[in-house]
C-alpha positions as CSV (number, residue, x, y, z in Angstrom):
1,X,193.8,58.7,121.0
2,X,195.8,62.1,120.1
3,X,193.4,64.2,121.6
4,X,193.6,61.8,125.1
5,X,197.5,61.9,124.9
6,X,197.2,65.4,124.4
7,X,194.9,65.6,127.8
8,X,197.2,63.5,129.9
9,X,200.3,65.7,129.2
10,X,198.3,69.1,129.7
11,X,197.4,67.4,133.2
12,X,201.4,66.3,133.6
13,X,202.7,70.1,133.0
14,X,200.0,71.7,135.0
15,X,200.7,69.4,138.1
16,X,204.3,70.3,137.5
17,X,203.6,73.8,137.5
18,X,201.8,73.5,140.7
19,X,205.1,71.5,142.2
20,X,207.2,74.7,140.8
21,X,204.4,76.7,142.8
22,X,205.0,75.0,145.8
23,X,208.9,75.1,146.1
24,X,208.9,79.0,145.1
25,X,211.1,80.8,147.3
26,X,208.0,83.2,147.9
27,X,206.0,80.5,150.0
28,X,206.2,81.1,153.4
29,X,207.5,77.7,154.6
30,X,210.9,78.7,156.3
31,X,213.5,77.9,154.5
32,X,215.0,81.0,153.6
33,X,215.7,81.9,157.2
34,X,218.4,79.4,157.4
35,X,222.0,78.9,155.7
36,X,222.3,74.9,156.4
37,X,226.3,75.5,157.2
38,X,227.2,78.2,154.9
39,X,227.8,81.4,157.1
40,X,229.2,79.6,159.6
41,X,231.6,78.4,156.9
42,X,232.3,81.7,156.0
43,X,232.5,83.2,159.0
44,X,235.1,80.8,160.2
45,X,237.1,80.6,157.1
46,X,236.6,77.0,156.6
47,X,235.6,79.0,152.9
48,X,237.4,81.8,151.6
49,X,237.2,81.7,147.7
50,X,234.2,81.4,145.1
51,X,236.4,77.8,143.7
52,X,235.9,77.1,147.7
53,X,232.0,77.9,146.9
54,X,232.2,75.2,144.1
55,X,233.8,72.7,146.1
56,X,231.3,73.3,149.4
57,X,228.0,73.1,147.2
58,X,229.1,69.9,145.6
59,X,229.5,68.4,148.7
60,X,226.4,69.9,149.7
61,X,224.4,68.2,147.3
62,X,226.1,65.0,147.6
63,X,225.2,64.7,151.2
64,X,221.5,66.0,150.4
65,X,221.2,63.3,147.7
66,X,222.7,60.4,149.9
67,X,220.9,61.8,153.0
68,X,217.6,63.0,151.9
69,X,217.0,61.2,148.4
70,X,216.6,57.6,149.7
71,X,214.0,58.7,152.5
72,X,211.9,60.4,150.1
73,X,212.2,57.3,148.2
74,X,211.1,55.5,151.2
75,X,208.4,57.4,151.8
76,X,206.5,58.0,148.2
77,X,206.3,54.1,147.8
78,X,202.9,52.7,147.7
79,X,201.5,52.0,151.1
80,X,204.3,54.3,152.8
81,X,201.9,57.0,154.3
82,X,199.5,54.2,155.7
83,X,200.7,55.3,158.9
84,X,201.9,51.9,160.7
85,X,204.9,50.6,161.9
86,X,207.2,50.8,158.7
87,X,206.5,54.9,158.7
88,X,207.3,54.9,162.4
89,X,210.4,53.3,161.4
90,X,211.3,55.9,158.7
91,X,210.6,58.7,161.2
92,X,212.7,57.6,163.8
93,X,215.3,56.6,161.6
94,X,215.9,59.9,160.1
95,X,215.5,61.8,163.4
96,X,218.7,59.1,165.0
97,X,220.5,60.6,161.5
98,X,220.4,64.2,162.5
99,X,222.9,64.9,164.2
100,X,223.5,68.8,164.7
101,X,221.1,70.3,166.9
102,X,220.7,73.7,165.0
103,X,219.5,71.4,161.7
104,X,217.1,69.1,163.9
105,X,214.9,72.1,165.3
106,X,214.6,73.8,161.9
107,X,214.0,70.4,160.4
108,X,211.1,70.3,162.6
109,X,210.1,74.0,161.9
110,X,209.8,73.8,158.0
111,X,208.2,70.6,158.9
112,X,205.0,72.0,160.5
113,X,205.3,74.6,158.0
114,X,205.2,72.4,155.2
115,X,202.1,69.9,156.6
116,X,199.8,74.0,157.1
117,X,200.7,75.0,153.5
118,X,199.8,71.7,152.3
119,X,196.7,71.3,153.9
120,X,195.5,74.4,153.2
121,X,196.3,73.8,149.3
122,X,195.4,70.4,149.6
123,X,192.4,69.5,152.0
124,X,191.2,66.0,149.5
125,X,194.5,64.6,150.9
126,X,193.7,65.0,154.0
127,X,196.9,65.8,155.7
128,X,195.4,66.3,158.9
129,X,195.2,62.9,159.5
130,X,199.0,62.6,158.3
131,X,199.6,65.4,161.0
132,X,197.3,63.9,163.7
133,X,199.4,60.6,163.2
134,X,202.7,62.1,163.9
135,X,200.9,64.1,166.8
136,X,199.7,60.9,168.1
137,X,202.4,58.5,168.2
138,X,204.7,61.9,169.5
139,X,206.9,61.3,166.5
140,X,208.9,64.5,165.4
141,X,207.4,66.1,162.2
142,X,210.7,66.2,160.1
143,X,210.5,68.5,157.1
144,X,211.8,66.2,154.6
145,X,209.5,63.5,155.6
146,X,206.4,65.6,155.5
147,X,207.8,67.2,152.0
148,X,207.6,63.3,150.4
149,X,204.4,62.1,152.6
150,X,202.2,65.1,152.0
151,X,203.4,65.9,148.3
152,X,202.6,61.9,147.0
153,X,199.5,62.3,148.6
154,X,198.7,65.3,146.9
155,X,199.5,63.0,143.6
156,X,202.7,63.9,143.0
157,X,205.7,61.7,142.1
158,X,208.6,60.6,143.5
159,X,210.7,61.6,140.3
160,X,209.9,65.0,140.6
161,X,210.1,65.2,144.1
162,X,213.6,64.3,144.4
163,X,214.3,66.5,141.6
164,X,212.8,69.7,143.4
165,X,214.1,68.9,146.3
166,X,218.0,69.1,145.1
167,X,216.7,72.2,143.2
168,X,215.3,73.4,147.1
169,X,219.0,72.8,148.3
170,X,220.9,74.5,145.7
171,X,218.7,77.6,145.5
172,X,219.2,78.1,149.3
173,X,222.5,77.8,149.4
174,X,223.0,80.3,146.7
175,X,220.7,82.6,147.7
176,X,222.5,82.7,151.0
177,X,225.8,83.3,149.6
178,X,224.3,85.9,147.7
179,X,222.5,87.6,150.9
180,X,226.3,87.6,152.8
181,X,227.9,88.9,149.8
182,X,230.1,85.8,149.4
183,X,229.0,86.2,145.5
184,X,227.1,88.6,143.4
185,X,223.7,87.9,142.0
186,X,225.1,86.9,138.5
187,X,227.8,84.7,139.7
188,X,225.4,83.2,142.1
189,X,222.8,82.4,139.3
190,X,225.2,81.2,137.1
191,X,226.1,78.7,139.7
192,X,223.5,77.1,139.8
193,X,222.2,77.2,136.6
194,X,226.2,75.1,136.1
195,X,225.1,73.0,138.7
196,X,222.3,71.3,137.8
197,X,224.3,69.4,135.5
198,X,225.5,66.9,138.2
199,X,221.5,66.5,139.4
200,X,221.7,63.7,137.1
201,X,224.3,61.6,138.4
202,X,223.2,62.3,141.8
203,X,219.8,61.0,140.8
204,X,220.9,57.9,139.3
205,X,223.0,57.4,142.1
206,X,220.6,57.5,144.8
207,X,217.5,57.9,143.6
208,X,216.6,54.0,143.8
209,X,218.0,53.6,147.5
210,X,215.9,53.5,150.3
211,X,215.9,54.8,153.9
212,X,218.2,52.1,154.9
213,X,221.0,52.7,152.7
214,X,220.7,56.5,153.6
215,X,224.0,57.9,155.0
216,X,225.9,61.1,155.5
217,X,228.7,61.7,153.8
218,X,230.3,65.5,154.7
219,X,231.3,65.5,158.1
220,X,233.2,69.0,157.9
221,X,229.8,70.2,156.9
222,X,228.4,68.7,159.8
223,X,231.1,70.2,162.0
224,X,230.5,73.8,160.3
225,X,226.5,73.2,161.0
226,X,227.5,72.9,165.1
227,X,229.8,76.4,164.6
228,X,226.3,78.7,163.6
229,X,225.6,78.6,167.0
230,X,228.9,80.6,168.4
231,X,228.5,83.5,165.8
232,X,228.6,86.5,167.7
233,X,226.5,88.2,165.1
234,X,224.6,86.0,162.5
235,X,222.3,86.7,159.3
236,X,220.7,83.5,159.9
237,X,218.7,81.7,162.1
238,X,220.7,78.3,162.4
């Protein structure tokens, strides 16, 4: 019994070593090519001070977790990537709830990103199927719906997908605060290593709700998301 309790968890840590694989800031999936907000936040001087920084990543987060958090729920419950009419309605939910332009089309980038990493590190999944569906039914390949459909398949859970996903968020951010000089390296790091101490409570907040409850609580952000695009010169793509 030891020696098969032993076995599970040495399968548990390796698949979470592969998960830490997967969201390392050296795979190519896109990510890192936009701020989500943040330089046209600076730019503008709707942020001016590293308290500012504090206040704009926990509102971040919080509209990550209410936002993103329930349709990943939705979409790593049994039966969710059977791709019918309930994952139609997932998908064209969360597309109706994006409402800046610059984050819908890179969305859709890291989104088709995502699905050709996957597949190629995944092909007993079969994610092409998952791909031909969304293809099929022209549905738009959103990257936090692919992140939860393609990962589960893969046979990871929902618990640590949520988890990695808030862990995504705040490491772009700060890494993008870093690459403007907002902050230095060691201030940045040290932010987030203080901030995953409110993951937590934004799990047990909305870690149980599902695609229906989702809802978008930092309309300033949203309003700073639209600004990116009248930067006259941007380090960023959105």
């Amino acid at each position: 019994m030891r020696e098969a309790g032993a076995s599970r968890y040495d399968r548990l840590m390796t698949q979470f070593a592969r998960l830490l694989h997967l969201v390392d800031s050296a795979i190519p999936t896109g990510s890192f090519a936009y701020s989500y907000g943040l330089e046209s936040s600076i730019t503008f001087g709707l942020l001016k001070t590293p308290f500012g920084l504090r206040n704009y990543l926990y509102s971040y987060l919080q509209q990550v977790a209410s936002m993103e958090l329930p349709f990943i729920n939705s979409c790593g419950k049994p039966g969710s990537s059977d791709l019918g009419p309930e994952l139609r309605d997932i998908v064209e939910a969360y597309d109706a709830m994006l409402l800046v332009p610059t984050i819908h089309r890179a969305s859709l980038v890291q989104g088709k990103n995502w699905l050709k990493l996957l597949e190629s590190f995944y092909p007993a999944a079969q994610l092409r199927n998952l791909g031909g569906w969304f293809s099929d039914k022209q549905l738009p390949l959103h990257f936090t719906l692919v992140f939860a459909l393609g990962l589960t398949r893969a046979g990871f859970s929902v618990p640590n997908l949520q988890t990695m996903f808030l862990h995504m968020a705040l490491r772009d951010q700060l890494s993008a605060a870093i690459r403007l000089g907002f902050v230095g390296p060691m201030a940045g790091h040290q932010l987030q290593h203080d901030f995953y101490s409110i993951f937590e409570e934004l799990l047990a907040r909305y870690s149980a709700k599902e695609y229906l409850e989702a809802s978008r609580s930092a309309f300033l952000l949203d309003t700073a998301q639209v600004f990116h695009e009248d930067i006259y010169s941007k380090l960023f793509q959105n």
